[in-house]
Structures are given as structure tokens and as C-alpha cells.
N, C-alpha and C positions, 0 to 999 in steps of 0.2 A: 856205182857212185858212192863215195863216201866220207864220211866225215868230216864233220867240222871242227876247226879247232877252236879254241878260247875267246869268248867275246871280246870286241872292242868297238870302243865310239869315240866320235871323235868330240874334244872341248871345244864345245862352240865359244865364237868370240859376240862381241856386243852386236845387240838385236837390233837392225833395220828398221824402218819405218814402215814400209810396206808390204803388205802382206795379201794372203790368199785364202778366202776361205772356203773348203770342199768336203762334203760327206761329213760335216760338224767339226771336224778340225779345222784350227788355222795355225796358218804357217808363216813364218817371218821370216825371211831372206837375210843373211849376213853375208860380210866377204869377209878379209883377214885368215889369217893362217890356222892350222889345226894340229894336235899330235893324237896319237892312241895313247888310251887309259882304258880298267876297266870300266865294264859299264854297270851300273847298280839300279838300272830300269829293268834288268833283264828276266822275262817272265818265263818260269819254269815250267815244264810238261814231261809226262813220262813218254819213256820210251815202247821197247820192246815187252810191255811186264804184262800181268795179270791180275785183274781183282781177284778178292778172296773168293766170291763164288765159282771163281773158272779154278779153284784146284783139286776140284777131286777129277776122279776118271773121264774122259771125254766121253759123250754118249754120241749116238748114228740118227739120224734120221733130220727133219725137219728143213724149213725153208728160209730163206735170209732175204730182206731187201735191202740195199746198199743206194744209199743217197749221192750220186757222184757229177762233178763238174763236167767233165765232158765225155760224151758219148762216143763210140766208132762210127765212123765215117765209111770206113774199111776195114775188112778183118782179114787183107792180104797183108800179113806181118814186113813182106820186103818192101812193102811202098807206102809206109803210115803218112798219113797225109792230115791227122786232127790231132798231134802229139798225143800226149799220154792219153787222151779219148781211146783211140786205134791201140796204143800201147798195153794199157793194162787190161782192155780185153782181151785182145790175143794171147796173152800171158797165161791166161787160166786154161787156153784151147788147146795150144800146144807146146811142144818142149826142145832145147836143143840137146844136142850129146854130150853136154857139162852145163849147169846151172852154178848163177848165186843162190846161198846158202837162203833158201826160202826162209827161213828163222832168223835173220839176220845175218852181220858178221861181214869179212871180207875173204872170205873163203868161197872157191869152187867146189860144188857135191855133183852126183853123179845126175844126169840126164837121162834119156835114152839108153846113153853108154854107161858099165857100170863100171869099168873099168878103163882107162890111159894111161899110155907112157910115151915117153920122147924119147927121141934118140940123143947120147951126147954129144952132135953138133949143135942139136935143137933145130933139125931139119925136117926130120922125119917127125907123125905123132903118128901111134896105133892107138885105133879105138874100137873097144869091144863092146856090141849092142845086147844089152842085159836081154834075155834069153823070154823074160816075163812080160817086155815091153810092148804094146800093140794100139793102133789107132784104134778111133772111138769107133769102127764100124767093125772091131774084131779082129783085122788082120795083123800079123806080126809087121811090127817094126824090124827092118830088114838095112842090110850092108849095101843095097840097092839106091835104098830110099833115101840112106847118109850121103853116097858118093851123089846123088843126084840134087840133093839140097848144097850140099859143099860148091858143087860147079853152078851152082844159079848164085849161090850166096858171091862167087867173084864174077858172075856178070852183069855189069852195069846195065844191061838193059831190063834185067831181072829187079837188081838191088838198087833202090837209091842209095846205100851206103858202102857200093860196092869196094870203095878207097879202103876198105877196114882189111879187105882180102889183099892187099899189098904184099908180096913174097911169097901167094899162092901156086902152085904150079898144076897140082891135080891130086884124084885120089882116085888108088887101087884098090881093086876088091880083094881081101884075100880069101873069104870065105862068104857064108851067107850070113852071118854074123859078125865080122872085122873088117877093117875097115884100114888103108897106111894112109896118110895124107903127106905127100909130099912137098917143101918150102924152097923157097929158090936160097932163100936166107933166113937166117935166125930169126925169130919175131916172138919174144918174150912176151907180147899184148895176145898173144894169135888165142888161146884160150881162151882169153875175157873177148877178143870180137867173134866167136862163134858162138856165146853164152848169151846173147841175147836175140832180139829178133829178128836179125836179120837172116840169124842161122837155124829158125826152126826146122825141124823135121817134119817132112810133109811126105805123101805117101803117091810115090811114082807113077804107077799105075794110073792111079786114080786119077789124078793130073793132069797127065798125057790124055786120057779116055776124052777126061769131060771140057779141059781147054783151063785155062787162068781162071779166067774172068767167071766162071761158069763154079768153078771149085771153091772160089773162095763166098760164092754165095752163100753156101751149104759147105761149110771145112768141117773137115775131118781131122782130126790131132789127136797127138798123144797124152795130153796135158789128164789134169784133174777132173775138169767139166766138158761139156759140149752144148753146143747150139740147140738149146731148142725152138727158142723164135725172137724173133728180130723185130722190131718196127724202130726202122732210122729216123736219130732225133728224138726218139719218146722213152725209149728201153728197149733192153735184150735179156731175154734169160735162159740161163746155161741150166742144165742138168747132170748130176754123176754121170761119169764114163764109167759104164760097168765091167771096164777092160783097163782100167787105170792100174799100173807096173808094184804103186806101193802097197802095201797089205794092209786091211783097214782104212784104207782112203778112198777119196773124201770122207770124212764127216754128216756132209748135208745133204739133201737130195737135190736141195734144187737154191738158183739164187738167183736177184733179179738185178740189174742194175737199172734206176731209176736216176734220169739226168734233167737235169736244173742248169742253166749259168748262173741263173739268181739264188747268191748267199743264203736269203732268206726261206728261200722255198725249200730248200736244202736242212737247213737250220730246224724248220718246222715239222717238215719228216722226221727227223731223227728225234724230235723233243716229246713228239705225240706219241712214238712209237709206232709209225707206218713204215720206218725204214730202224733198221737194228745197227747200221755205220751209214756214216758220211766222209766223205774227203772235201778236200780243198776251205778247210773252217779258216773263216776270214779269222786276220791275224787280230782285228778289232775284237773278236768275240770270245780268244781264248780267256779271259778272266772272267767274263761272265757262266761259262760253260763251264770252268771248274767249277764253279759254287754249285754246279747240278749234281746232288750225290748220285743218281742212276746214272749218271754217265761218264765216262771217261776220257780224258784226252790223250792222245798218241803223237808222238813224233816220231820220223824216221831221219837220223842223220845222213843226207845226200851230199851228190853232188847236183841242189838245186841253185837257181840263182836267178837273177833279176838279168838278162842278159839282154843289152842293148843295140841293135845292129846299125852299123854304116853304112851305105852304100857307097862304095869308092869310085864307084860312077859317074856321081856329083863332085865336081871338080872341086867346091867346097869341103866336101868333107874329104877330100883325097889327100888335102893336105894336114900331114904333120900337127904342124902346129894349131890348126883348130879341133882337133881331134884330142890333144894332152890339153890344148884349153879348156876345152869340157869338163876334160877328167878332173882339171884343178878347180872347179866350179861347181863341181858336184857336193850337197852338202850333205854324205853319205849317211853321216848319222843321226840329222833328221831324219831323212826318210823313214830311218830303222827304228826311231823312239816314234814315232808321228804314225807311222802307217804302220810297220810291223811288230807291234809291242816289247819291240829291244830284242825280238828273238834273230834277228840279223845277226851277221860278221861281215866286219868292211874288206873286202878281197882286195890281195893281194897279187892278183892275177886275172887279167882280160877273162878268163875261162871259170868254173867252179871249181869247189876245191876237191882237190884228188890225195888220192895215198901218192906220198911221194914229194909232196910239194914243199918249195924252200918255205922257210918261215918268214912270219912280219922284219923281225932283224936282220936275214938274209935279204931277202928281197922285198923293198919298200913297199906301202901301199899311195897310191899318191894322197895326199893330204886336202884338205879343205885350203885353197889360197886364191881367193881372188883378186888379187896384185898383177897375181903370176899369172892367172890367166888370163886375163887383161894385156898382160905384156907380151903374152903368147899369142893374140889375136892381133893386135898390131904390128908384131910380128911376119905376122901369116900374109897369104894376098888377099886379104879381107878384110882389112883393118878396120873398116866402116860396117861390119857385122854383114849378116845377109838375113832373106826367108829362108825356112826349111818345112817341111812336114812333119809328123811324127805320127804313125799309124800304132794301134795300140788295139788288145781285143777288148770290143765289144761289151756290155754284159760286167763287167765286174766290176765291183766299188773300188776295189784299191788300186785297181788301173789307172781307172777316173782319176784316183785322187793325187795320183802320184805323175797323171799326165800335167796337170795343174800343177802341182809346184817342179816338175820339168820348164814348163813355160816359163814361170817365175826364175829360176836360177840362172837358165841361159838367157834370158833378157838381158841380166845385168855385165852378159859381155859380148851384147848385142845381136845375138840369134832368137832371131823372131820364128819362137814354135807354132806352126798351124795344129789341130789337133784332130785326129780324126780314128774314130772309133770304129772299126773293120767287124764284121764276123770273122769268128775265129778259120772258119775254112779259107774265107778270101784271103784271111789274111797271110794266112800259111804260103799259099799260091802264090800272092804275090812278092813273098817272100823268095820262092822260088825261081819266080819270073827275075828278079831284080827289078820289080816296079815298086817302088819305094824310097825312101830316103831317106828317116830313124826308123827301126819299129821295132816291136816287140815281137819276134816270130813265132812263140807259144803262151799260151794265158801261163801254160805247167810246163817248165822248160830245163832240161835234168838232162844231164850223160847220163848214158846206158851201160858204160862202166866207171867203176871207181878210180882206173889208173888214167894217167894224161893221155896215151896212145890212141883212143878213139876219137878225141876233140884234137889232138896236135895233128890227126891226120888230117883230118877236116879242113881246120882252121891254114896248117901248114902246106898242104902240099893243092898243086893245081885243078886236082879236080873238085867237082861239086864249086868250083868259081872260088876256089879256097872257103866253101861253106855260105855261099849264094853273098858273100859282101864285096867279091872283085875286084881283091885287096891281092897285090901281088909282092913278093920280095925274095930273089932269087938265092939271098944271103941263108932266109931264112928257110925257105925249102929242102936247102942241103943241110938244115941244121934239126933238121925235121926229120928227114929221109933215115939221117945218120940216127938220130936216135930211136927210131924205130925197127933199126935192127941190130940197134948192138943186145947183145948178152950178155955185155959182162958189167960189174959191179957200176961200173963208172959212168953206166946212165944216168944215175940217180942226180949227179953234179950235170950232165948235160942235161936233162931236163932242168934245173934251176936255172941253168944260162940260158934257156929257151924259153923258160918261164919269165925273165928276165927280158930280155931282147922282146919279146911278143907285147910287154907292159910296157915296154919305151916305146915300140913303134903304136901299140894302140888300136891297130883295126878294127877293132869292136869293143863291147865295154861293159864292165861287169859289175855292176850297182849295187847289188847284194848279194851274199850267201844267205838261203835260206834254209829251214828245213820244211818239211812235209807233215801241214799237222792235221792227223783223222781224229774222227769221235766215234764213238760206241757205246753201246748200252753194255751195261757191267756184265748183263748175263751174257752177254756175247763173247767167246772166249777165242783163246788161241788167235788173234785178230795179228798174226806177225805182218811185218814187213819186211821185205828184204834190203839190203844193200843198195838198191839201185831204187826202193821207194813203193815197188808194186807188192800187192798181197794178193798170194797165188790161191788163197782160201783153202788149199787139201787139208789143213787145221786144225780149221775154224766150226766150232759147233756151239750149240746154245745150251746154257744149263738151266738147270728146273727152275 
């Protein structure tokens, strides 16, 4: 997932009467039109850098507590079921046959495999399993263990994400270490969808012995760390793999992840010094948190975002025109000075933003106009407004706050928001199910890669219910299909006209770009993130 491009906010017009007040902010509702300018709220944090104590030599040993928003649920990587909770654990456990550049950047580094190459149809991929590589219980990582993770990664009954394997057809063994994987057709994404979790390497044998369910109790991976105890809901803490592939790695011996929803409690670990990082630092706190010289703030530039769902089930939201009424009623740059301390970008696209994506002057963002949206509801078969729900997680302030002035916006073109705050696993689930009718389907909600082909597959084509909103458009699935297997240059304009056609018709809705901000204590060093948001710790050590 990656980058964002240049802020912008939108000029508000003359302030309303009525207002909202939540979490100490108030908010005042406008209608009238808007444009993009820069924004001069915009609150600055580092990136990918290091305090001056982290530059000398990295040293070995010692233990880390990590302050984190959501916990695993499950640590079966093909079926996360608690977003990045499930996500960025798995990620320390185990590894696919090409990764994002753990240090950032939007480059793939080696995996498992130490080396790949394609064929020039772009049909064929050979991949060779570094010879050094070995799961946490000792055994070599094997040409076995690839082809066998490869065919689960394209079986939908295996993979909820199996849509990502599109152009799969199989893979041969050539040796005990290589590996051809065979494409029905070109797939220029096919890289970045085995570089994440859907495609780690898991160890056959072992597998088959013990059953699914029973494996992923107790996993085994090639990753940096391993399991050494669990308690769901409270913390998990991993330990060195003393068979981990890079030389000198990990770092640490041991790390704990310690899970909070509440901002606060999060906040206070990391201040006392009972936890050495945090994630999820409320967007409220980044200015106070700079003024802490022991600690540090981090951003990772993603593809995160505030991502809205419809359900096209609801004959209300099925239509059209209440669906761009929203969009034109939304007053994006509030939310991003009020709630997010201006660290937002107002998107330009239903989806987050990806390498690849048209610009604001190519492709518009829809604008602050309550007129239009107005005139867009009366329009619609709703002209008299309706109820809806909006389910939201649980547990966090900016939710809260931001469910509240949702309410307030679409009031004033007659959508009566109910509001109702889910735990995060219900809410997931029911996200799944299609029981719903707005909601937010992750508290932490982020592509798993940087380019558009993981989300247009989703979004675009028929399975996964076009991404559980049951939004269908058969104009757009060929426009979809087509762009996920061409290879040559001219993607790059169909995706804009895809990125384009997806933001007119609307199916879901994307309220903000955001980035990813963590905290740390200064002695805490080599604290990277990658591309896609997670920090894989092999690193990460503490200095004196």
C-alpha cells in the first residue's frame, strides 16, 4: 500500500447554525460548494528515520512491549477475520516467496525465495527457495511446501482472498528447491498478490499431520519470530526463530504485543514506559505527543483510508443517485481538520490511494455541494429521505466522533443515521454476512498492496459479492478483468478510466486517505515500517 500524494482541503463556505458537539469538538454543518487548496492545518510527523541514539551499531538481545489496537483473533493468515489485529501478527510468524521491502519503499525483496524470474509472456514465474531458509521448528523450507501454499492461496475454500489468484493455473516442482508456477495469462499484480498474507509459506507436512485448525493453534513459519504464548484478547508474545534465513536477525529475544481499544490505555503504556511502541496514536494526540522529547512519532505512508460501505441490498442505497448524494454532502475537510489533525488527503477514488493512480486534475474528487446533493436526492426514488443504520467499531474515539457528524451531514439531505457501535469482530462478520447497511468494516482498514489490482479485484469482479457490498456492474467487470491482465504500458490509462468510472458509479466510499501514525521510545530503534504499514521487527533493537 502506498503513498500519498499532496495535501488538500476543501474551502469551506458560510457556517450553519447547528451544530454537534462530540469527544470536545464541535462541529457545524455547511452546504454550498467547495474547491481543493492547500491545506496550512497540516500536522507534520516523521517517517521512516531514526533518533540520534539509534545510530550507532545495532546490539542483540533484550525484550520489547508493543502497545497495539487490535489483537489476533486468528493467526490462520488465509482467513483474517480482525483486520490488521490477525494481520500484523502473522506477518512477524511467517513469510511469503517475495516480500515488501520490510524498510519501506515500494519495492519487492526476497522471501523464502531468493531469487525469481518470469518468462517473457509473463506466464511462467520460476522461483528459487534460498537454500538457508527453514520454519521455526528446524525444517527446511522446501519446493513442496511453495507449490502447496501456491494451490491453497487459489482456493477459495482455503483463502478468503482467493479472487487475488485470478490467472492461476498451478505449480510444478522442479526440484526440491524451485519451484515454475504456471499463469493462464499475464498478471503484472501476480507478485504483489503472493507477497502478502494470503500467500505465506506454511510447512506441508506439518499441516496435513496435524489438520487446519489444529496448526494454526501452535504455527510454525518462516518469519523472524514465533509463538510463544497466546492469551486471546489480552496479548501474544513471539520469541527469535533461532532458524530465521537472515544472518544476525532478529535483534530481540523476545516481544510482546499488549492490546488496548482504548486510546488511552495505549497512550499510557507507552508514556510510563511499560510498552517501548504503540500504534493506532489517536489523530487528536499527535501534537501533544511531539512535545514528548523521549518519544517519537512515525508515520507510514499507506494505502489506509476511512472506507465506507454500502450495501447494495438496500434498495435505497442501490440507487445511483443517493449514493453521489452522499458523496456531494460529505464535508471531507472537516472531518480531516476536526478529527484527523489535517493529516488526511481528500481522495480522489472510491478505493485508497495506490502507485498508479490519476491525479486530482485528471480525475476529480467530488467536492463539498450541498445543492447538488440535494438535487440528487430528489432526483433519486427517495426524494422524501429515508432511515438507515450505520454500524461503526466499537471502542474508539474518532469513530464516535466521526459517527456524529455523519449523522449531522446526511440529515441535511434527509438520511436519518441510526448509529450503532459493533465490536470489532461482529462487526467484521457482519460485514461478511451482508447484515448491514453503512459501516465501517475495519477500525484499521488498508490494501495489502500498493498497486490498484488487489482492491479492483475485489471491488470489480463478482466474487467476494464484489467485496461483501452486492454492488454489481457488468460494464465494469470487463473493465476490470481487462485490466488485470494486460502487461503492457497502457494499464496505467485503463486503470485511470477504471478509477474514474468506479468514482461516478460510487459503490462504496472513501472519506479519507490516511496515514499510519506509531509512537516509540527514542531508545527504540530501527522501528521500520513497510509499504503496506506493518513492522516486521527483525530490525528493531534497543539502545543503551
Amino acid at each position: 500500500m502506498r503513498l500519498l500524494k499532496p495535501m488538500f482541503s476543501l474551502r469551506r463556505g458560510s457556517i450553519c447554525a447547528t451544530a454537534v458537539v462530540a469527544a470536545g469538538v464541535t462541529f457545524a454543518g455547511c452546504g454550498g460548494s467547495s474547491s481543493t487548496s492547500s491545506s496550512s492545518a497540516t500536522t507534520k510527523v516523521t517517517g521512516n528515520t531514526q533518533s540520534a541514539d539509534c545510530q550507532g551499531t545495532p546490539t542483540n538481545g533484550g525484550s520489547l512491549t508493543y502497545a497495539r489496537q487490535l489483537g489476533p483473533v486468528t493467526l490462520d493468515p488465509f482467513r483474517p477475520t480482525n483486520s490488521q489485529g490477525d494481520i500484523f501478527a502473522t506477518s512477524i510468524i511467517y513469510q511469503p516467496l517475495v516480500q515488501p521491502d520490510p524498510k519501506g519503499g515500494s519495492k519487492l525483496v526476497p522471501g523464502v525465495a531468493d531469487k525469481w524470474s518470469a518468462s517473457p509472456d509473463g506466464k511462467t514465474y520460476t522461483f528459487h527457495i534460498n537454500p538457508n531458509a527453514k520454519f521455526s521448528d528446524g525444517t527446511p523450507v522446501t519446493a513442496e511446501d511453495a507449490k502447496f501454499t501456491l494451490d491453497k492461496f487459489a482456493d477459495p475454500k482455503w483463502n478468503i482472498a482467493s479472487v487475488l489468484a485470478g490467472g492461476y493455473k498451478g505449480t510444478d516442482i522442479v526440484d526440491k528447491s524451485t519451484v515454475k508456477v504456471h499463469l493462464s495469462a499475464p498478471t503484472p499484480g501476480f507478485l504483489w498478490n503472493i507477497a502478502i498474507f494470503d500467500a505465506y509459506v506454511i510447512p506441508k507436512k506439518k499441516v496435513l499431520a496435524e489438520g487446519r485448525k489444529a496448526f494454526f493453534k501452535h504455527p510454525v513459519g518462516s518469519g523472524p519470530f514465533m509463538v510463544k504464548s497466546w492469551n486471546p484478547g489480552s496479548s501474544i508474545t513471539f520469541v527469535r526463530n533461532p532458524y530465521y534465513w537472515e544472518k544476525g536477525l532478529p535483534h530481540l529475544d523476545k516481544i510482546t504485543y499488549l492490546y488496548s481499544q482504548d486510546d488511552n490505555s495505549r497512550l499510557l503504556a507507552l508514556e510510563s514506559g511499560r510498552a517501548q511502541m504503540a500504534d493506532g496514536i489517536p489523530f487528536s494526540q499527535v501534537n501533544t505527543l511531539k512535545a514528548k522529547p523521549e518519544l517519537e512519532l512515525q508515520t507510514a505512508k499507506v494505502p489506509y483510508w476511512l472506507g465506507l460501505w454500502l450495501n447494495h441490498q438496500r434498495p435505497q442505497l442501490a440507487d445511483q443517485n443517493v449514493r453521489q448524494a452522499i458523496q456531494y454532502a460529505l464535508d471531507k475537510s472537516l472531518i480531516n481538520q476536526k478529527i484527523y489533525a489535517g493529516l488526511g488527503t481528500i481522495p480522489n477514488s472510491i478505493l485508497p490511494q495506490f502507485i498508479g493512480d490519476a491525479s486530482s486534475s485528471q480525475v476529480k474528487p467530488y467536492p463539498l455541494d450541498l445543492a447538488k446533493a440535494k438535487a440528487l436526492m430528489a432526483k433519486s426514488k427517495y426524494p422524501k429521505g429515508f432511515s438507515t443504520s450505520l454500524q461503526y467499531p466499537a471502542g474508539y474515539s474518532t469513530y464516535s466522533t466521526l459517527a456524529l457528524l455523519l449523522k449531522q451531514e446526511l440529515a441535511q439531505i434527509g438520511i436519518n443515521l441510526k448509529l450503532r457501535a459493533v465490536d470489532q469482530t461482529a462487526e467484521t462478520n457482519n460485514f461478511y454476512a451482508g447484515n448491514y447497511d453503512l459501516t465501517f468494516p475495519f477500525a484499521q482498514f488498508s490494501s495489502d498492496v500498493p498497486i490498484p489490482d488487489e482492491y479492483a479485484a475485489f471491488v470489480g469482479l463478482p466474487a467476494m459479492h464484489h467485496f461483501f457490498s452486492w454492488w454489481k456492474d457488468p460494464k465494469i467487470e470487463k473493465m476490470t478483468a481487462d485490466y488485470l491482465h494486460n502487461a503492457s504500458p497502457s494499464r496505467v490509462q485503463q486503470w485511470h478510466q477504471l478509477q474514474q468510472a468506479l468514482l461516478e458509479k460510487t459503490p462504496m466510499i472513501n472519506i479519507l486517505n490516511l496515514p499510519f501514525v506509531n509512537a516509540h521510545a527514542k531508545k527504540t530503534c530501527g522501528t521500520y515500517l513497510n509499504a503496506l504499514g506493518a513492522d516486521q521487527l527483525q530490525y528493531t533493537w534497543l539502545a543503551k
